[in-house]
C-alpha positions as CSV (number, residue, x, y, z in Angstrom):
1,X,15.8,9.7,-29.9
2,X,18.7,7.4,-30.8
3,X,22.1,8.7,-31.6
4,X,21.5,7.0,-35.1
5,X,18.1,8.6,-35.5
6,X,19.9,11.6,-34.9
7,X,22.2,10.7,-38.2
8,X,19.6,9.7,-40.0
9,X,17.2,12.9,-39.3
10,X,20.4,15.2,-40.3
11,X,22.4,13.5,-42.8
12,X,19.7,11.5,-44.5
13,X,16.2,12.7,-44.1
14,X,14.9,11.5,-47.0
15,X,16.7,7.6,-47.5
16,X,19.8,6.6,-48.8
17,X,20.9,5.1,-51.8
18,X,21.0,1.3,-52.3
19,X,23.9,1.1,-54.4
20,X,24.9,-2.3,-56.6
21,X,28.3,-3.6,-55.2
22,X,30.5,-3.5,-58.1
23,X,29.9,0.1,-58.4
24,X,30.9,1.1,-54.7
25,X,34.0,-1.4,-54.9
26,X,35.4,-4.2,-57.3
27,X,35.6,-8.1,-56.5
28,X,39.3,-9.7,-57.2
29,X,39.8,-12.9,-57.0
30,X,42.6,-14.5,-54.8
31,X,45.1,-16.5,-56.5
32,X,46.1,-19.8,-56.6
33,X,46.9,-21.2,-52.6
34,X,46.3,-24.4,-51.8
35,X,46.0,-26.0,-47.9
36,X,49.2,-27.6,-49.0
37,X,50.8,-24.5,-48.9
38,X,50.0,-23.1,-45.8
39,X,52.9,-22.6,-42.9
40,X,53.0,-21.8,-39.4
41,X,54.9,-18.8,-40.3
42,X,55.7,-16.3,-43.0
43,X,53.6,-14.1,-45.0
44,X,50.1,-13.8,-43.5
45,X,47.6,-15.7,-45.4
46,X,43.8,-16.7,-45.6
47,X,42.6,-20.1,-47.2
48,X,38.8,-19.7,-48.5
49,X,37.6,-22.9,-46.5
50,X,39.1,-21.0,-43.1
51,X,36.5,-18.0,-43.6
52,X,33.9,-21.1,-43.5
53,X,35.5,-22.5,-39.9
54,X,37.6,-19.9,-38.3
55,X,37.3,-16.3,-39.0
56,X,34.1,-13.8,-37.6
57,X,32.7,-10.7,-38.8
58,X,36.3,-9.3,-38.8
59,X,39.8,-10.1,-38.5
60,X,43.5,-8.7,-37.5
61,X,45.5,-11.9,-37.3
62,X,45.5,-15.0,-39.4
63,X,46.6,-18.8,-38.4
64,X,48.1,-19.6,-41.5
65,X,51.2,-18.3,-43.4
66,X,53.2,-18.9,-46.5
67,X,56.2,-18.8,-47.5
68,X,57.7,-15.6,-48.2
69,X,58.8,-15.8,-52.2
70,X,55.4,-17.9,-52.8
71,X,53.8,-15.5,-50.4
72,X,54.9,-12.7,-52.7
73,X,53.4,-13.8,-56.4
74,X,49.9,-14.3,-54.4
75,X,47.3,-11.8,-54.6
76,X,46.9,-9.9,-51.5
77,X,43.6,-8.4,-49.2
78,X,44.5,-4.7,-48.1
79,X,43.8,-3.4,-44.4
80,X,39.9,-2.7,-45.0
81,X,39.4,-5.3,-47.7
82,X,36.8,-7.5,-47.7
83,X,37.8,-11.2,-47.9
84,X,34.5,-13.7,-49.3
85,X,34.8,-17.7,-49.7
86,X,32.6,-18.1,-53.0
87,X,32.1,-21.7,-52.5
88,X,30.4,-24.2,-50.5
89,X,28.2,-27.0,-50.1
90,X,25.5,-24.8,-48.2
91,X,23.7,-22.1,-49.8
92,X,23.5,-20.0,-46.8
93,X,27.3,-20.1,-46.4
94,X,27.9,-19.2,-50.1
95,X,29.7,-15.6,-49.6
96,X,30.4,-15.9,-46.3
97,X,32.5,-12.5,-45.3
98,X,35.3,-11.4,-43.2
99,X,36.5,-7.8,-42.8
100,X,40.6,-7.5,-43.0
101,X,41.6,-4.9,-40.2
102,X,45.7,-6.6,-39.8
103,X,48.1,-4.0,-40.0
104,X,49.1,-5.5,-43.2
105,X,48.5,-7.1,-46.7
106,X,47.0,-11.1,-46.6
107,X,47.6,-13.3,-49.2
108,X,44.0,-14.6,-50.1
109,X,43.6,-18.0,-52.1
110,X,41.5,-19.0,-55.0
111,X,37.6,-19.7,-54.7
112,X,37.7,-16.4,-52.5
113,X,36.9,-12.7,-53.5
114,X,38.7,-9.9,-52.2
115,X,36.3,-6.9,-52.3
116,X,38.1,-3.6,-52.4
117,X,35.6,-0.8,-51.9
118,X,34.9,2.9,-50.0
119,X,32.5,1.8,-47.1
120,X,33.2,1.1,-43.9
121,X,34.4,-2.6,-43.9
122,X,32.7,-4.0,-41.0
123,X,29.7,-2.1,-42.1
124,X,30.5,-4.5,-45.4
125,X,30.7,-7.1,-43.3
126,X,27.8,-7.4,-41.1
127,X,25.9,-5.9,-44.3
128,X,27.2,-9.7,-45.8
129,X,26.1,-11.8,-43.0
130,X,22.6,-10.1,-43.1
131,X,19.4,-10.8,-44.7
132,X,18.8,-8.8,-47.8
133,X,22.3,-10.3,-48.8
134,X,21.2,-13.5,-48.6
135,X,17.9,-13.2,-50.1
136,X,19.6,-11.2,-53.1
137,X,22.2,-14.2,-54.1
138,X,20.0,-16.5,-53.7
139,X,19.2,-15.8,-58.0
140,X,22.8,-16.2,-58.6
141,X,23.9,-19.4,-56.7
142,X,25.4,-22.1,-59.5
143,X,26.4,-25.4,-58.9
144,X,25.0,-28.9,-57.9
145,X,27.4,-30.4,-54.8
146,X,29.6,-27.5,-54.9
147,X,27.5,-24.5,-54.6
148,X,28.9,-21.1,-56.1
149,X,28.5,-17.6,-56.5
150,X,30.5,-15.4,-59.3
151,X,32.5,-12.0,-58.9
152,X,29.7,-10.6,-61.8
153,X,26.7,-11.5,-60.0
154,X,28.4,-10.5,-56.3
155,X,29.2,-6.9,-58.4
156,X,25.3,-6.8,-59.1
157,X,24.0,-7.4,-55.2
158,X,22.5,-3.8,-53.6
159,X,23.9,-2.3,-50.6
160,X,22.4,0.2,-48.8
161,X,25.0,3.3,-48.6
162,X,24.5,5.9,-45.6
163,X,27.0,8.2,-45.1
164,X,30.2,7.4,-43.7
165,X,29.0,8.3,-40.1
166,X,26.2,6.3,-40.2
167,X,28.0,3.2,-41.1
168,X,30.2,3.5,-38.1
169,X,27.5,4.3,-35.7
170,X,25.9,1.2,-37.0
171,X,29.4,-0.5,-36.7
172,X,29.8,0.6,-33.2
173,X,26.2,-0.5,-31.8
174,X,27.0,-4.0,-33.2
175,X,29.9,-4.6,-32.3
176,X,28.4,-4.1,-28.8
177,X,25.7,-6.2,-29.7
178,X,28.0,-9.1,-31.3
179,X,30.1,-8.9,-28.1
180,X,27.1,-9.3,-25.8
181,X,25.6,-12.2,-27.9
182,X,28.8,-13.8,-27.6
183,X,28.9,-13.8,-24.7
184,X,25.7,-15.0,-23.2
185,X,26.2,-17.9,-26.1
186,X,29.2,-18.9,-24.7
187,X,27.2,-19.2,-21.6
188,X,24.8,-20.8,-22.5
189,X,27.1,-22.9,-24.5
190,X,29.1,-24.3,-21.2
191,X,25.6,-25.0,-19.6
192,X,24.3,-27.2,-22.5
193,X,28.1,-29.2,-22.4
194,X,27.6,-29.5,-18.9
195,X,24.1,-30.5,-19.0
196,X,25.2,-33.1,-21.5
197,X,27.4,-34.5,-19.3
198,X,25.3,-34.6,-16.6
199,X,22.2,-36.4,-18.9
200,X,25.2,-38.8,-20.3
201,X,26.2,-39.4,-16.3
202,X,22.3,-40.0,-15.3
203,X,21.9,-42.2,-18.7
204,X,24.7,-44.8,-17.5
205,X,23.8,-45.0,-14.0
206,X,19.8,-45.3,-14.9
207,X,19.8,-47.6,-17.4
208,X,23.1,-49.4,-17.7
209,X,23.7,-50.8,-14.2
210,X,20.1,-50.5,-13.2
211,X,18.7,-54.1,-11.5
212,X,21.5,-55.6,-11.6
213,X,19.5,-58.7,-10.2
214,X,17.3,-58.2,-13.2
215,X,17.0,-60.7,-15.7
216,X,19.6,-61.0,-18.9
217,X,17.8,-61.5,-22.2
218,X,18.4,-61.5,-26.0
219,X,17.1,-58.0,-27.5
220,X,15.6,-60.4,-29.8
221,X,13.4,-61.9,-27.1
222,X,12.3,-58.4,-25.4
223,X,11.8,-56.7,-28.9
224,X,10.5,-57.4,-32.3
225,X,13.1,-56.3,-35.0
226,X,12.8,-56.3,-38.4
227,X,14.0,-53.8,-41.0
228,X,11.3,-51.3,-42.9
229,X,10.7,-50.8,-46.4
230,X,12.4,-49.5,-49.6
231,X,10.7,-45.9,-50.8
232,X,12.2,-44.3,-53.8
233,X,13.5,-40.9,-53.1
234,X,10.8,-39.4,-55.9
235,X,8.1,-40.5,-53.6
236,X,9.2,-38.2,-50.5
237,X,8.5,-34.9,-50.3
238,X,9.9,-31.8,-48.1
239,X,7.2,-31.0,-46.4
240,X,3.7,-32.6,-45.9
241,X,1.3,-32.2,-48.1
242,X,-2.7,-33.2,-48.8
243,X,-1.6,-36.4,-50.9
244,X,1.5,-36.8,-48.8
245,X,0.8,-36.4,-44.6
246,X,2.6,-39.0,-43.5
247,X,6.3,-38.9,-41.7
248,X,8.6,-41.1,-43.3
249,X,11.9,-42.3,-41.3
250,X,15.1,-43.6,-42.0
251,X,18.4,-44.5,-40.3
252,X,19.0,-40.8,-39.3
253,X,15.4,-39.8,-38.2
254,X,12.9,-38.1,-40.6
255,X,13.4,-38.1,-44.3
256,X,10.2,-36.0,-45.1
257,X,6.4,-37.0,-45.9
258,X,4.9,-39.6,-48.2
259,X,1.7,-41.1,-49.2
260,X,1.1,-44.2,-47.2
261,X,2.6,-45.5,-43.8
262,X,3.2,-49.2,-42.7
263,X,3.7,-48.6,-39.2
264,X,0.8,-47.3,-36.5
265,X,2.0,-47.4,-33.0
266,X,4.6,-46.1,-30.9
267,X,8.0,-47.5,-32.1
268,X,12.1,-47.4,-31.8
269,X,14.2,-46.8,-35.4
270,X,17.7,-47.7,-35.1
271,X,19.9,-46.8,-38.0
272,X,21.3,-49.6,-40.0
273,X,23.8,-48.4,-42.7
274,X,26.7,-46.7,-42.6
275,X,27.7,-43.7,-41.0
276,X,23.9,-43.8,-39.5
277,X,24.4,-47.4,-37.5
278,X,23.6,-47.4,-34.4
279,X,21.6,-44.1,-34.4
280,X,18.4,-44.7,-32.3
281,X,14.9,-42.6,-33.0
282,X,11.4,-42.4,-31.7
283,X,8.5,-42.8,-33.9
284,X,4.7,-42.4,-33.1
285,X,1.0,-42.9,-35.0
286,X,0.9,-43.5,-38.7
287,X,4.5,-43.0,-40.0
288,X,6.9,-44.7,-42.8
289,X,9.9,-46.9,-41.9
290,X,12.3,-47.5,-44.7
291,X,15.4,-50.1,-45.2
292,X,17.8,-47.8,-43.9
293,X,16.3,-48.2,-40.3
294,X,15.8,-51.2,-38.1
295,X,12.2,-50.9,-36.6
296,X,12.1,-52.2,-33.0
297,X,8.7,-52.7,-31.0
298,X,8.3,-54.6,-27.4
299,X,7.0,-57.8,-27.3
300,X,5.5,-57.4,-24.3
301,X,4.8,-54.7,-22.0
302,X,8.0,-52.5,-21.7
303,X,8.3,-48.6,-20.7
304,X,9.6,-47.4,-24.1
305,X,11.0,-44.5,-22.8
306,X,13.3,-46.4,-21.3
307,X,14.1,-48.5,-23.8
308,X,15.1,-45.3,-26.3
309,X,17.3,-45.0,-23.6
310,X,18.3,-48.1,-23.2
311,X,19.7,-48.6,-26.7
312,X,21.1,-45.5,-27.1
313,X,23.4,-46.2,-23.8
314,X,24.3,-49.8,-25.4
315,X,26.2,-48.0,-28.3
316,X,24.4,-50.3,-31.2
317,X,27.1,-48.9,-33.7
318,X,30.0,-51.5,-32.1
319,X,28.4,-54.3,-33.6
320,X,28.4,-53.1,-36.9
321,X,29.9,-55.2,-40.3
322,X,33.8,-54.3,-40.4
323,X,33.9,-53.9,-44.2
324,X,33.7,-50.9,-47.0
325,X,30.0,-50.2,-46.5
326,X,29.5,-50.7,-42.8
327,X,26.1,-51.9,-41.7
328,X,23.6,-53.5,-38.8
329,X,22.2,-57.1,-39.2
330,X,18.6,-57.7,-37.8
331,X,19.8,-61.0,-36.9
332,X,23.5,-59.8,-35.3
333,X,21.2,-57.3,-33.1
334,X,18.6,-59.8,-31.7
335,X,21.5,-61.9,-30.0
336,X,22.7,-59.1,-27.7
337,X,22.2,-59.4,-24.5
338,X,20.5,-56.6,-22.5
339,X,19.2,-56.4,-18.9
340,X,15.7,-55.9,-18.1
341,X,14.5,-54.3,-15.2
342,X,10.8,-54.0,-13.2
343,X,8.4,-52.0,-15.1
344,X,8.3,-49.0,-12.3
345,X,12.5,-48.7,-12.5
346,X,11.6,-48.6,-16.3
347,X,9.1,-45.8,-16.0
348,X,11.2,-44.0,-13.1
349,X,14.5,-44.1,-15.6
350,X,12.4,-43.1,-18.4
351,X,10.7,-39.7,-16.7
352,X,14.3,-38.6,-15.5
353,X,16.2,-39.4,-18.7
354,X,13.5,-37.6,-21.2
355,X,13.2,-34.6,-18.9
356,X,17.1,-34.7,-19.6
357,X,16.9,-35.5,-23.3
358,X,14.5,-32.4,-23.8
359,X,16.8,-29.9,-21.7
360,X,19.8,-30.9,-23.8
361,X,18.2,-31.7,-27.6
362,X,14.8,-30.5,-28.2
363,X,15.2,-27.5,-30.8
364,X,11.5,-26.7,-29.4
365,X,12.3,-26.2,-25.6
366,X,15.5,-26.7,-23.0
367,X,18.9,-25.1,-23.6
368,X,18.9,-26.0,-27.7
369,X,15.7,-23.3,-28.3
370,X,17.4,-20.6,-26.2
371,X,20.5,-21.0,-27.9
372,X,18.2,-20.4,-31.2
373,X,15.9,-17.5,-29.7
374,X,19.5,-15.4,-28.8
375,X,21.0,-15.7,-32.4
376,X,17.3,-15.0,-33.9
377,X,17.0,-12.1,-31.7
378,X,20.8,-10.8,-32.9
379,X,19.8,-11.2,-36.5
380,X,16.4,-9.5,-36.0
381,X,18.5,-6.7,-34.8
382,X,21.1,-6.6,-37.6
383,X,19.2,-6.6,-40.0
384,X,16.9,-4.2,-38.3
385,X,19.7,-1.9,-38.3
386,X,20.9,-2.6,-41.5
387,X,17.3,-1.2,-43.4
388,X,16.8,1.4,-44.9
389,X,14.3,3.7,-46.8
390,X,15.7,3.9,-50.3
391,X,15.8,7.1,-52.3
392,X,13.7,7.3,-55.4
């Protein structure tokens, strides 16, 4: 038996109370400090958007300060306060959580909670990052860009509340846990940069110098190019359904499923406006191209595996419109020049490069899915560890 069973068997037996939040602690809400205001040093201080990019499950030094007499009229978190950013763009980051351990008070700005309580605070914490958090504020999110949770409905969330001892078992098995995750992610993490540079080093050789005795041609002589079609927005759904099976593409790969498709065969999207010029994609069967994609197809017969590649290593962005709304002309792209070599370099390139491409971007397989599988395997176990029967 577990040394938390153990806990559980003697000071529990029977459950523990899931407790609403507002009634174990209170919510205050930081005061008014701006990114403007922050220092390099001073008073120690935490901006809400810095819980969102810098700070973990806890913290004992900041990278910000203020100044000392502004510093001073700010509302301050308290060694075992809980600091929460209340806003974002991204649901799942709304209340995102960091544990105060510093050896003394942090000034805490607006759009941020301070949670003052009589828990453990990295049982808080991890109990904040977890599951049944998350699918308990989901009811209270506000907002439409700007997504937003209040200090009433954050008072109204359960917690489950083991005794004191319990919490810091659970405390002390993740913190071994979060160290260990960390650091086989970082691992991992080095061998997917280096594996990038590796695929980015094979990419160049492979299919930018590659027959260099090959013929030059006009992409517009090797490829048919032409952009795809306008869809309104209300025609695409999420996810496929019966009256809506078919994938539907635009200039940053697939926009979701729709009712009819206008392309059948294998193809190559390259994105035409904006931010999303240049971005090259891979279509197959029955899909939907829309405006915001160029759709490329051979004119004769070409290993399109390695052309994928092939664009993607000629950087199609540089040859965008320089103006306020950037963009890709079908015509403009069918008078570059690109170098074609024999069909067996073309299938030979386009073996290596996708076995590449898979190791270092499939989210189904290769280092990307591993990456996913360890921090699914660290939640499963949080949360695990963070259930319990509840009295009554």
């Amino acid at each position: 038996m577990s040394r938390i069973d153990e806990l559980m068997d003697t000071l529990c037996p029977e459950g523990v109370p899931h407790e609403p939040m507002g009634e174990v602690g209170e919510f205050i809400r930081g005061s008014g400090l701006q990114k403007k205001d922050l220092r390099g040093e001073g008073t120690p201080a935490i901006h809400y958007g810095q819980v969102h990019t810098h700070y973990g499950i806890w913290s004992t030094e900041t990278i910000s300060f203020v100044d000392g007499d502004f510093g001073r009229r700010l509302r301050h978190a308290q060694p075992g306060d809980v600091i929460l950013a209340t806003t974002s763009e991204d649901d799942e980051a709304v209340g995102k959580a960091t544990a105060w351990l510093g050896e003394e008070s942090v000034a805490v700005s607006g759009d941020a909670f301070i949670y003052r309580h009589s828990l453990d605070p990295k049982y808080v914490s991890y109990f904040l990052h977890g599951r049944s958090f998350q699918d308990q504020k989901a009811r209270y999110i506000t907002g439409a860009k700007v997504r937003r949770i209040s200090g009433t409905s954050l008072a109204k969330i359960h917690i489950p509340v083991p005794p004191l001892e319990v919490q810091q078992e659970i405390v002390r098995i993740l913190d071994q846990f979060t160290q260990l995750e960390a650091e086989l992610e970082a691992e991992l993490e080095a061998e997917l940069e280096a594996r990038q540079k590796q695929y980015a080093h094979y990419r160049s050789s492979l299919v930018s110098n590659v027959g260099a005795k090959s013929n030059v041609e006009l992409l517009g002589d090797v490829f048919h190019m032409r952009a795809g079609v306008h869809i309104r927005a209300s025609e695409i759904s999420d996810v496929p359904t019966k009256e809506k099976p078919y994938p539907c593409f635009g200039g940053n790969g697939l926009r979701g499923y729709v009712s009819d498709y206008n392309y059948d065969e294998d193809i190559l999207l390259v994105g035409r406006q904006g931010a999303l010029c240049g971005n090259v994609h891979r279509a197959s069967g029955k899909v939907y191209a829309t405006e915001h994609a160029v759709v490329v197809m051979p004119r004769r017969t070409l290993d399109l595996r390695w052309a994928f590649h092939k664009l993607v290593e000629m950087d199609l962005n540089q040859y965008k419109t320089k103006s306020a709304q950037p963009g890709l002309a079908v015509n403009r792209l069918r008078t570059i020049p690109i170098n074609v070599p024999a069909l067996d370099k073309q299938a030979t390139s386009g073996t290596i490069l996708d076995k590449f491409d898979a190791l270092v971007n499939d989210l189904s397989s290769g280092l990307p899915a591993e990456i996913a599988a360890r921090r699914k395997q660290y939640e499963y176990y949080r949360d695990a560890l963070l259930s319990f029967r509840e009295i009554g």
